[in-house]
DOMI-270323 format. One line per field, with one value per residue (C-alpha): residue number from 1; z, x, y negated. Coordinates in pm, 1 decimal, always signed. Each point is the difference from the previous one (the first is absolute). Layout:
# DOMI-270323
num	c(NUM,...)
Z	c(Z,...)
X	c(X,...)
Y	c(Y,...)
//
This chain:
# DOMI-270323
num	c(1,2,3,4,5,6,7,8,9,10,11,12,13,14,15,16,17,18,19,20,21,22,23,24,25,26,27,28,29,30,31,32,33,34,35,36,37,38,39,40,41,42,43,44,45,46,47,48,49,50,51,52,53,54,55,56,57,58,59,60,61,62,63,64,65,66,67,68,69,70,71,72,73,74,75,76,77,78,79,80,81,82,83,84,85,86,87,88,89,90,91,92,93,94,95,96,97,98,99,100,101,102,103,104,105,106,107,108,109,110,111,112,113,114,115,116,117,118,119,120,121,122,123,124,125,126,127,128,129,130,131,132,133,134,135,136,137,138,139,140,141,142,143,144,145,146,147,148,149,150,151,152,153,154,155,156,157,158,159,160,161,162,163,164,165,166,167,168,169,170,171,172,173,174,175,176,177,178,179,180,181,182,183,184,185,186,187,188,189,190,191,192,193,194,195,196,197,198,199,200,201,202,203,204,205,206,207,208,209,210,211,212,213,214,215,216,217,218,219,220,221,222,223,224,225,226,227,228,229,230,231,232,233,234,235,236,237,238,239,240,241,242,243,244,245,246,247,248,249,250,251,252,253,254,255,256,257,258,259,260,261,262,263,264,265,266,267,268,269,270,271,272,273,274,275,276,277,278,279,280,281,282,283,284,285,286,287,288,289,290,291,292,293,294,295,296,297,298,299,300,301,302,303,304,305,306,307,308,309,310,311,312,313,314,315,316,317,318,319,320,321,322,323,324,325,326,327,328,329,330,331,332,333,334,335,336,337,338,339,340,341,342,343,344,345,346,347,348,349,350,351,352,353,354,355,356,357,358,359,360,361,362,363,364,365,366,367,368,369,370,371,372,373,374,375,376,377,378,379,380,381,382,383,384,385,386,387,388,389,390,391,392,393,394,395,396,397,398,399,400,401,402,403,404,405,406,407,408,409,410,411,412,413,414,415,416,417,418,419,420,421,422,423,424,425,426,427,428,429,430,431,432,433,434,435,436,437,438,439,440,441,442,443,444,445,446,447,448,449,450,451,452,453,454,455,456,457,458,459,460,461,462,463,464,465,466,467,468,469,470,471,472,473,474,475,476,477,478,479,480,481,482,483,484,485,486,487,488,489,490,491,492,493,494,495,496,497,498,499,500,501,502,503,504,505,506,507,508,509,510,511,512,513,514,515,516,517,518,519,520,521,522,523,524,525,526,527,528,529,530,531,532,533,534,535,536)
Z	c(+4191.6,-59.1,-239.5,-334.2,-122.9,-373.1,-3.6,-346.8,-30.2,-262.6,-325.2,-96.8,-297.5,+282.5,+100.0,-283.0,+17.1,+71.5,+156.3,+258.9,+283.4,+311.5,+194.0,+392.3,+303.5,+133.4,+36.0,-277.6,+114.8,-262.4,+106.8,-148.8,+85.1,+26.1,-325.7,-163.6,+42.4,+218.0,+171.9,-369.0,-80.5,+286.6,-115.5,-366.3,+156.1,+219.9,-283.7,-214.0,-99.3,+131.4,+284.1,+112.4,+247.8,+167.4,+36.0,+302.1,+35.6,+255.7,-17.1,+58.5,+89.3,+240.6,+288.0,+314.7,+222.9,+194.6,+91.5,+313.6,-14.1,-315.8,-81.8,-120.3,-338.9,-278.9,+26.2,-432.1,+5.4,+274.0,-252.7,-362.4,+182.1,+114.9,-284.0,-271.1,+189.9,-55.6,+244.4,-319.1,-260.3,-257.9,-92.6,-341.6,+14.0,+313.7,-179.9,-130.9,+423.9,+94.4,-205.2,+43.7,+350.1,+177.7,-146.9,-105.2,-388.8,+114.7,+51.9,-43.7,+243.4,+235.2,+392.0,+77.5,+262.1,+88.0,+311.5,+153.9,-240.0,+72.0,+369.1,-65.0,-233.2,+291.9,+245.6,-218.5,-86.2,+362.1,+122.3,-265.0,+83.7,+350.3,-84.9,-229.3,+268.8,+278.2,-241.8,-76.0,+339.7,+156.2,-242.1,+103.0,+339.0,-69.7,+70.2,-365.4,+1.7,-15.3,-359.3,-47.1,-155.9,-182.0,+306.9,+174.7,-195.4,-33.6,+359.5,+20.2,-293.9,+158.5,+348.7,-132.0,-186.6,+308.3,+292.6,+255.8,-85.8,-30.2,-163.8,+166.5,-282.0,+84.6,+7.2,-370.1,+108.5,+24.6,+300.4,+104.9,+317.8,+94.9,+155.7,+237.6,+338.4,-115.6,-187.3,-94.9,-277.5,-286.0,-260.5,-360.3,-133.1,+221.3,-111.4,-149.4,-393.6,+64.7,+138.8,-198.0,-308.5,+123.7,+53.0,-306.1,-204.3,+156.0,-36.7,-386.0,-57.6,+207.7,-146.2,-396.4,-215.1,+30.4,-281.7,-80.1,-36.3,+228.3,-96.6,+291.4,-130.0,+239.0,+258.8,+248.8,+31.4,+382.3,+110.9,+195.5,-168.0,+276.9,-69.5,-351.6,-91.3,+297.7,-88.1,-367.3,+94.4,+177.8,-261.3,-241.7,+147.7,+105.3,-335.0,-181.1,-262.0,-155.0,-187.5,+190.3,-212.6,+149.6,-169.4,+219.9,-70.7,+388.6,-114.0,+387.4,-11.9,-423.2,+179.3,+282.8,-238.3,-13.5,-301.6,-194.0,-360.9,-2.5,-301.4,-58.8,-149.6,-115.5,-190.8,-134.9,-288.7,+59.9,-282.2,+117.2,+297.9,-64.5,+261.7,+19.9,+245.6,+251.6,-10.6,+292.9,+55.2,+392.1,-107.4,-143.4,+227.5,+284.7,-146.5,+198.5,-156.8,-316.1,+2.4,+115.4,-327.0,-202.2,+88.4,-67.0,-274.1,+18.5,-109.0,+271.4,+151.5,+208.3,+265.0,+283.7,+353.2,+183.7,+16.6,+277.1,-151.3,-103.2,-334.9,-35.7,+98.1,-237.6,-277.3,+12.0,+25.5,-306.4,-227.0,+134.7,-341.1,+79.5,+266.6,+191.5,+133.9,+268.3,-10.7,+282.4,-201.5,-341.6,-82.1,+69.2,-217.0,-304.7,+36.1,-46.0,-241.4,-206.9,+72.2,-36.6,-326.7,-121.9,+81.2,-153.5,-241.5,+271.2,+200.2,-268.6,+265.0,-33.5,+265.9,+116.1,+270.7,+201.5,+243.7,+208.9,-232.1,+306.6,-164.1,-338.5,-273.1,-322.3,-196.6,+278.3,-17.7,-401.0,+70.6,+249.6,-245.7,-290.7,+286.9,+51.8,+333.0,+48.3,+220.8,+195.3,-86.2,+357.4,+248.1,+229.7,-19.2,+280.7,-208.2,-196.3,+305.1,+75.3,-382.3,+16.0,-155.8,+235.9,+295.2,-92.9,-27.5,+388.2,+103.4,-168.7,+210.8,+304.5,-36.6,+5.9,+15.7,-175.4,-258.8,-228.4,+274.9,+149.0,-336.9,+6.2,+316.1,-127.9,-300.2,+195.2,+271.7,-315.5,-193.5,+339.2,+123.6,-353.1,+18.7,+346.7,-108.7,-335.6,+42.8,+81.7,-296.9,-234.5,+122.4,+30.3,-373.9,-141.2,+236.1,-177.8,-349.0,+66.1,+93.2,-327.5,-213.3,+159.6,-58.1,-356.7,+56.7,-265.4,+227.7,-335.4,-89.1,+52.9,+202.7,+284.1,-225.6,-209.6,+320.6,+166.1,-330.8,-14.3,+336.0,-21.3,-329.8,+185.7,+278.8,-179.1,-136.3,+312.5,+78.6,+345.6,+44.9,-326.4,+127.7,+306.4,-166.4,-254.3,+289.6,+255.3,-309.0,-49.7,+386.0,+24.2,-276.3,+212.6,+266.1,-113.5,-273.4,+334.3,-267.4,+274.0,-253.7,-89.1,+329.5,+71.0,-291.0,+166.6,+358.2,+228.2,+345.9,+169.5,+290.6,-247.2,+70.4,+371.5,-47.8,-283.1,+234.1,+282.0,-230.7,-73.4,+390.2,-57.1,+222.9,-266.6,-291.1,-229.9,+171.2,-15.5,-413.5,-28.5,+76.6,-159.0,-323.0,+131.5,+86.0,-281.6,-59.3,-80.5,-351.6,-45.3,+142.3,-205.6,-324.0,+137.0,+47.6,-323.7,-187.6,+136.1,+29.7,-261.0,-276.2,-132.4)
X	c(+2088.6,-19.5,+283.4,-109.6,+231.3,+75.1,+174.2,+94.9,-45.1,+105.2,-212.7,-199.7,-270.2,-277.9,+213.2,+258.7,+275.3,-161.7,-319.4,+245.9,-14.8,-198.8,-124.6,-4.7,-51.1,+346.1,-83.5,-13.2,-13.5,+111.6,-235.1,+135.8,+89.4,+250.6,+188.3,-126.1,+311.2,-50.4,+366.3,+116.9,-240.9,+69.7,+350.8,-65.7,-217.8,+296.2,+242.7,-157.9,+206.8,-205.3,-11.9,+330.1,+86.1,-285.1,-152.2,+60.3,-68.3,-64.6,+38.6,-202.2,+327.8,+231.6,+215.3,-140.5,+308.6,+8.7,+368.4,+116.3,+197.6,+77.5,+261.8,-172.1,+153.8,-36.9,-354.2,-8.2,+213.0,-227.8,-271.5,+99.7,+154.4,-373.4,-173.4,+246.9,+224.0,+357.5,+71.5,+158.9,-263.4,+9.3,-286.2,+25.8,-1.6,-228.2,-184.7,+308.1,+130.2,-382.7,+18.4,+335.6,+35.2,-343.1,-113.3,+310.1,-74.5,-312.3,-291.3,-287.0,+151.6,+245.8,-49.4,+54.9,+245.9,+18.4,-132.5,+369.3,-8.7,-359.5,+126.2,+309.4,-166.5,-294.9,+301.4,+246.5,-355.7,-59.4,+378.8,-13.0,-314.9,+137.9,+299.3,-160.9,-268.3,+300.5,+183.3,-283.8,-108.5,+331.9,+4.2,-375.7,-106.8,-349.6,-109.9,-1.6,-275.8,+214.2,-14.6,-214.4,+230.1,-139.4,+68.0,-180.7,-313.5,+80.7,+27.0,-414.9,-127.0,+150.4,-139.7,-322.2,-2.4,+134.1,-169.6,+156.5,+311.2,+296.9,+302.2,+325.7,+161.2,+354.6,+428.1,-76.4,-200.2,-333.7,-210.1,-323.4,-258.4,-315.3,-172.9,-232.8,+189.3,+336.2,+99.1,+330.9,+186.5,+125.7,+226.8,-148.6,+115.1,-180.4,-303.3,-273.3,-25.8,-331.6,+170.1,+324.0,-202.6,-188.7,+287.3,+164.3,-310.4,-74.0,+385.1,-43.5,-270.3,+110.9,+326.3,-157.7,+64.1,-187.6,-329.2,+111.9,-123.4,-16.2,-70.2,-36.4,-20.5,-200.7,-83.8,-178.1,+267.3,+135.0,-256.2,-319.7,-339.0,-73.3,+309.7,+24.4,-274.6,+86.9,+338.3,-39.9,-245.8,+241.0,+272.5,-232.1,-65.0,+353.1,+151.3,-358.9,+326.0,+12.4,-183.4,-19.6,+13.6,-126.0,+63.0,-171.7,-219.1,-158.9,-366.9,-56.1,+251.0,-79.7,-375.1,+186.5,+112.9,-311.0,-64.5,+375.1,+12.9,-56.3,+208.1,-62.3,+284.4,-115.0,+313.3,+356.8,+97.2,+404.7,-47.4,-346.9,-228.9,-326.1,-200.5,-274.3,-145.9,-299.8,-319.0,-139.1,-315.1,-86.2,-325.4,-73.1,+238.3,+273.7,+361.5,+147.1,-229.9,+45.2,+391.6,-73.1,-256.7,+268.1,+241.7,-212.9,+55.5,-367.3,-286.8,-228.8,-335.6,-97.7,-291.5,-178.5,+89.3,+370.2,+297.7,-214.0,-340.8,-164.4,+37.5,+369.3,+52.1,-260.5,+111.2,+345.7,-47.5,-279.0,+281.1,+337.4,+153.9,-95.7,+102.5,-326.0,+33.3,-345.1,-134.4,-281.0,-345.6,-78.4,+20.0,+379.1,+7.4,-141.6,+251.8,+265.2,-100.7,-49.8,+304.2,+233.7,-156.4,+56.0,+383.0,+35.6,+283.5,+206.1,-60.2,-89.7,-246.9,-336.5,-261.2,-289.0,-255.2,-231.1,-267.6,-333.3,-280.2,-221.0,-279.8,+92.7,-224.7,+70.0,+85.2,+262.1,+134.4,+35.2,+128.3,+315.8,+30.5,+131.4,+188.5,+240.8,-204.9,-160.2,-279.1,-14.6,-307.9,-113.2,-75.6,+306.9,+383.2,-181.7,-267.8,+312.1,+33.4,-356.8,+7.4,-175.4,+305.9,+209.6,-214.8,+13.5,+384.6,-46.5,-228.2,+227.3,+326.5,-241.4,-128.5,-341.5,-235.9,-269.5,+143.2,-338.8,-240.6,+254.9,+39.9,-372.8,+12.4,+255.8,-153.3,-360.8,+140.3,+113.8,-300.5,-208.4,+210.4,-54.3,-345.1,+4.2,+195.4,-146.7,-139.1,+371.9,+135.3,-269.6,+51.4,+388.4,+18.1,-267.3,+124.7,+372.0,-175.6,-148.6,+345.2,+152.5,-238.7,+25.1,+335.1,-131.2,-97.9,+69.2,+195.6,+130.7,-347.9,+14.5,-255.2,-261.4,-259.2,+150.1,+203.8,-341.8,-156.4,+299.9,-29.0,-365.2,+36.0,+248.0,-222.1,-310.6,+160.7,+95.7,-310.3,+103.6,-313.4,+54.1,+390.9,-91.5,-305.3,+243.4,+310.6,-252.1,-94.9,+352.2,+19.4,-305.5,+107.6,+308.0,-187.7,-298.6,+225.8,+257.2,+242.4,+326.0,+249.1,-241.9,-54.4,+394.8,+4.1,-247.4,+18.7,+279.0,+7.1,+350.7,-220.2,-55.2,+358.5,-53.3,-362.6,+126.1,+290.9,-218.2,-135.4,+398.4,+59.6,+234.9,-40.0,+212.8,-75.2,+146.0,+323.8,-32.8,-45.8,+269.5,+206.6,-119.4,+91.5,+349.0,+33.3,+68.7,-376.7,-8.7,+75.5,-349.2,-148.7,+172.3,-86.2,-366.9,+14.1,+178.3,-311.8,-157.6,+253.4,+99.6,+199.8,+274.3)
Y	c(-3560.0,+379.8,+136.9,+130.2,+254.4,+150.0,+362.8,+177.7,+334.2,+311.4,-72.9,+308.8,+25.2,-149.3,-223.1,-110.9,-247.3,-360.8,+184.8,+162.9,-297.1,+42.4,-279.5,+10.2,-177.0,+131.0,+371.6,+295.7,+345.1,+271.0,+284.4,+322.8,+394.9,+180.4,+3.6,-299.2,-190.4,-234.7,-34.3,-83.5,-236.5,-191.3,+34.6,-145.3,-289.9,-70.8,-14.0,-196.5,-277.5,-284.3,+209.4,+144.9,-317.9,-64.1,+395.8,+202.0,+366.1,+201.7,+358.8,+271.5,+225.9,-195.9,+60.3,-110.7,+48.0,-331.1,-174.2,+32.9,-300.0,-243.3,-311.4,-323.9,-116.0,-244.0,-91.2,-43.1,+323.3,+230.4,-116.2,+127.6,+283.4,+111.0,-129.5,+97.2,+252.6,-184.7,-312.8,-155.4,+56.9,-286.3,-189.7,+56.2,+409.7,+85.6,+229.1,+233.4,-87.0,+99.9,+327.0,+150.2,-121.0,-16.1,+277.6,+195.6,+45.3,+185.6,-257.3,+268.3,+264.8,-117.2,+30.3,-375.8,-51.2,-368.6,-20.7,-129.7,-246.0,-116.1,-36.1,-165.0,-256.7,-90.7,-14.1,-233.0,-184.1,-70.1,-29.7,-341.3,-120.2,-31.6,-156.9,-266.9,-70.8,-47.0,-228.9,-202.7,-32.2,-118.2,-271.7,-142.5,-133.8,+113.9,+353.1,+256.1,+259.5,+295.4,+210.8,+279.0,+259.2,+324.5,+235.1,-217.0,+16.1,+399.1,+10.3,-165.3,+207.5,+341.8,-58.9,-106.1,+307.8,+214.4,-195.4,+245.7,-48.6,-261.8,-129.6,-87.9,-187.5,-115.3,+97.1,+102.5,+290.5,+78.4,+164.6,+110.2,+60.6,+106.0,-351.5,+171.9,+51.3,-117.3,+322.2,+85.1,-125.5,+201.9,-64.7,-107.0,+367.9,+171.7,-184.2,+253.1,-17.3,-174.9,-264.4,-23.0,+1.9,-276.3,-182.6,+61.6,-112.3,-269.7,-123.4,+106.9,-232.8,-272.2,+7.5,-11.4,-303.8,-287.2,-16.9,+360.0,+342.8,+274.3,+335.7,+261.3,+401.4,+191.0,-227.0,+196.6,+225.7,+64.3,-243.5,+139.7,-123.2,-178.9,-273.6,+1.0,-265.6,-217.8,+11.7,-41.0,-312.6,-192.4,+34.7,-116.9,-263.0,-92.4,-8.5,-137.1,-149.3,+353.5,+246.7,+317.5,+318.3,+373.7,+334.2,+232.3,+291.7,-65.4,-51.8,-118.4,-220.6,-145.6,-71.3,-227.8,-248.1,-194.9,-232.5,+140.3,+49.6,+412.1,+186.4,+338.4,+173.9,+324.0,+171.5,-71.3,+225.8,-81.0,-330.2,-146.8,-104.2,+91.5,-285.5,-239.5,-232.3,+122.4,-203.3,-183.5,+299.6,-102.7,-89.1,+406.3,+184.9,-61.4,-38.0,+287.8,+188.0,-127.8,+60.6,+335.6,+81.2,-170.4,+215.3,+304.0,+267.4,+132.8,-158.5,-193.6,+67.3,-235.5,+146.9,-151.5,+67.9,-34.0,+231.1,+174.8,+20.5,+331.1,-155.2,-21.1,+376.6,+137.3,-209.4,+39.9,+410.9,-44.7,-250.3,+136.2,-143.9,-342.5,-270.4,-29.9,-324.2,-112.4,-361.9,+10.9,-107.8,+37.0,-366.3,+0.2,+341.5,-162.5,-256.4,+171.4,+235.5,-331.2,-162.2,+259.1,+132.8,-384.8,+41.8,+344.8,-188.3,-48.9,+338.1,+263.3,+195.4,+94.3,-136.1,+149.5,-77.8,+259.1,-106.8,+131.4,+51.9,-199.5,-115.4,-117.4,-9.3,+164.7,-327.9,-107.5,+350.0,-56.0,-366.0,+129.3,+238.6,-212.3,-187.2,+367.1,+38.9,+324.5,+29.1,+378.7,+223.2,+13.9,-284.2,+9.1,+185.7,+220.9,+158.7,+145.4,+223.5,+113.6,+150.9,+322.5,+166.4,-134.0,+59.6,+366.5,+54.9,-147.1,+219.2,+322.2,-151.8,-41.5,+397.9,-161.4,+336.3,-166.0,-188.3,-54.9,-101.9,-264.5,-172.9,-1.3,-154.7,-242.6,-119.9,+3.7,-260.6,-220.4,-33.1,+0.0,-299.0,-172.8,+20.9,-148.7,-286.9,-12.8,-372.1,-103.6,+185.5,-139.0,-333.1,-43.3,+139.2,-296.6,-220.7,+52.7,+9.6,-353.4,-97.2,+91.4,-160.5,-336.2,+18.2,-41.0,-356.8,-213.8,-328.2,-183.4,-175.9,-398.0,-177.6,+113.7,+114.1,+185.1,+211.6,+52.8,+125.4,+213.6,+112.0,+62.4,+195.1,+211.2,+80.6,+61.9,+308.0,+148.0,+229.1,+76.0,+193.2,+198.6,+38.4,+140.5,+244.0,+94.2,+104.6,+151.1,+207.7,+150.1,+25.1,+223.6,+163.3,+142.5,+73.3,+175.1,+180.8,+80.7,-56.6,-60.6,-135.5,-286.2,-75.6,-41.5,-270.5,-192.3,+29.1,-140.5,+119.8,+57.3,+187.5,+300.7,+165.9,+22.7,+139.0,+270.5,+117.7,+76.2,+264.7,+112.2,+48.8,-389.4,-253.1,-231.5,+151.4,-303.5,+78.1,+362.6,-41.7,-242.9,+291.0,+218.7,-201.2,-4.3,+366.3,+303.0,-0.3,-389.1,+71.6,+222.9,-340.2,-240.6,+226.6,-95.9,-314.6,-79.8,+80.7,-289.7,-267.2,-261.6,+113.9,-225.8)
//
């Protein structure tokens, strides 16, 4: 049966005392900045009183020197001694033991040095697990299944973690190889802090109490990305008894913990923790991109395209005071916009959505309106570039001789090219108005007749052939009228930049104007472009 697990955290006015207790399937990660106190909030969760005993911290600032050689002891002793830093800490005051000891009076800024007693404790755990397993086997004529002590189960989890290397476990002391072609070995101190860290957490967490509570402060620390969630996976599933605990402001690493309880932690004014827990949003946006919104100080726009799309570079030079964060289609970007304006309680941002113009009609353009999606003026983020301002400060920086008859040219192959393709235009933009208003159907009526009257009501007043009169109207309009910016709104044709920059002596023109928008002059051309893009 899966654990269910209950953790109590600081009470705030969201979250006030007996409203302050998150539920998890045995991992929270506390999701916060720099500054936000996360270090001390893992030290007040582990100090709680019903949770002093049974909680085991990791810190983020601990001494990874490595033993050369230890001394088994006192298996009871080597284990308050790591747990509670004293090898005689009484059961009745482990947490003053745990804080003046373990943590030296300083539990929020100490570097933890405890790795020799982590060592000794695995050592002393092993040295009696061997001598209870030779006792009990000299008094049975049947053969015992030898134990499995906790170095031995370190010693799997580390070299399924490290695959090309081993551990020599034995004569107290620890050593390692390469496996491929017998390499030499090498003593554990000479380990890299890759693999002593490894080590050392994976002793931490197999050494934890039993049904307890393990909180780890920056656990990606020291270990490449390309460990950390295998590593983190197997430890979670070896000690499935516990409720893990991360403090980490690793966004990477916060999206790795699939299905945890996510809590944001967003500031600690020296008295309170300001946090809340993250919604489940797979559905409207991936979760490392959600943390990484979360986490954001600027408002959102959410645009269409990737990281890499023509999109994302003009938009992020056109909003530079927001966090322009690309979705891919415009389905996904109306999503978002949604959700995230529903959770502006918890984040305090403002949302916004832009996307392509395409062929919308004018009441879907009012509809993603009242939905905070803006809808450009022109048909695609390209047409921002072929702007006949813009096209002239590119023509100046390229010393074009005649500047006046090549925009002539320019704005000649546009409207020339519409009217070629004006059956395509007129028909994608009815085609996408047809679309919208059968969206409109009314699915709630009961019974067959009364959905097919509905249905045929619905289609009787969609005059496609009125539609399509009315559109090729507007269309010929443009054309005969040469009016150029009317023919950008309607008319989607990636082809156009090529076929312009033949005119500017630019075999890649697109290219060529990205960077220009990059370049000294690129403010001239954002001051252009801003005069047609959304305003928020």
């Amino acid at each position: 049966m899966p654990h269910s697990f209950e953790l109590e955290l600081p009470p705030n006015a969201s979250h006030p005392e007996g409203q302050n207790t998150i539920q998890s399937n045995g991992v929270i990660v506390v999701i916060g900045a720099n500054g936000t106190g996360k270090t001390r909030l893992g030290s007040w969760i582990e100090f709680r009183p019903a949770n002093v005993e049974h909680c085991h911290r990791v810190a983020a600032q601990k001494s990874l020197t490595f033993p050369s050689r230890v001394s088994p002891i006192d298996v009871v002793k080597a284990q308050a001694g790591l747990l509670f830093g004293h090898e005689d800490a009484p059961p009745q005051n482990f947490g003053v033991y745990k804080t003046g000891h373990r943590w030296a009076g300083k539990p929020d800024t100490i570097l933890l040095d405890d790795f020799q007693r982590l060592v000794v404790y695995l050592f002393s755990e092993e040295t009696q697990s061997n001598e209870e397993y030779k006792r009990k086997q000299k008094g049975s004529v049947a053969r015992i299944e030898p134990p499995v002590s906790r170095l031995d189960r370190l010693k799997l989890i580390w070299e399924r973690t490290l695959p090309q290397r081993e551990l020599i476990i034995g004569g107290a002391k620890v050593e390692t190889r390469t496996k491929a072609g017998g390499g030499a070995t090498y003593r554990a101190e000479e380990m890299s802090d890759g693999e002593r860290v490894i080590f050392y957490l994976i002793g931490q967490v197999l050494s934890a109490p039993t049904d307890g509570i393990i909180i780890v402060d920056e656990p990606e620390l020291h270990l490449h990305r390309s460990v950390q969630a295998k590593l983190w996976d197997e430890l979670e599933a070896e000690r499935a008894d516990c409720l893990f605990v991360y403090l980490t402001h690793d966004l990477d690493f916060a999206a790795s913990r699939i299905n945890s309880t996510k809590i944001w932690l967003k500031e600690f004014d020296g008295t309170t923790w300001q946090w809340d827990v993250l919604p489940a949003v797979a559905d409207a946006i991936p979760e490392d991109l959600f943390l990484e919104i979360v986490g954001s100080r600027k408002p959102i726009l959410f645009i269409e395209g990737e990281r890499a799309s023509l999109d994302y570079f003009t938009f992020t030079h056109l909003y530079p005071g927001w966090t322009v964060t690309p979705l891919g289609g415009c389905g996904r970007v109306l999503n978002a916009t949604q959700t995230f304006e529903s959770l502006k309680k918890l984040h305090g941002l403002t949302c916004r959505g832009i996307i392509d113009r395409d062929a919308r009609s004018k009441e879907e353009i009012d509809y993603l309106k009242g939905k905070q999606v803006a809808v450009l003026q022109f048909a695609e983020v390209e047409n921002l570039y072929l702007l006949e301002e813009v096209l002239r400060i590119a023509a100046k920086e390229l010393f074009i001789a005649e500047i006046e008859e090549t925009i002539a040219k320019a704005k000649d192959i546009v409207v020339s090219d519409l009217a070629k393709d004006r059956e395509l235009v007129v028909s994608r933009i009815v085609a996408r108005t047809i679309e919208q208003r059968l969206v409109t159907f009314d699915s709630k009526a009961l019974g067959a007749d009364k959905l097919a009257d509905n249905l045929k009501t619905l289609l009787a007043s969609i005059d496609v052939a009125a539609l399509y009169g009315q559109v090729g109207a507007s269309v010929d309009a443009a054309i005969n009228a040469r009016d150029y910016n009317e023919a950008l709104r309607l008319y989607a044709n990636k082809g156009l930049g090529v076929r312009i920059g033949a005119l500017f002596g630019q075999k890649d023109f697109p290219d060529y104007l990205r960077r220009l928008l990059a370049s000294p002059s690129g403010k001239e051309v954002l001051e252009m472009m801003r005069k047609y893009a959304p305003e928020f």
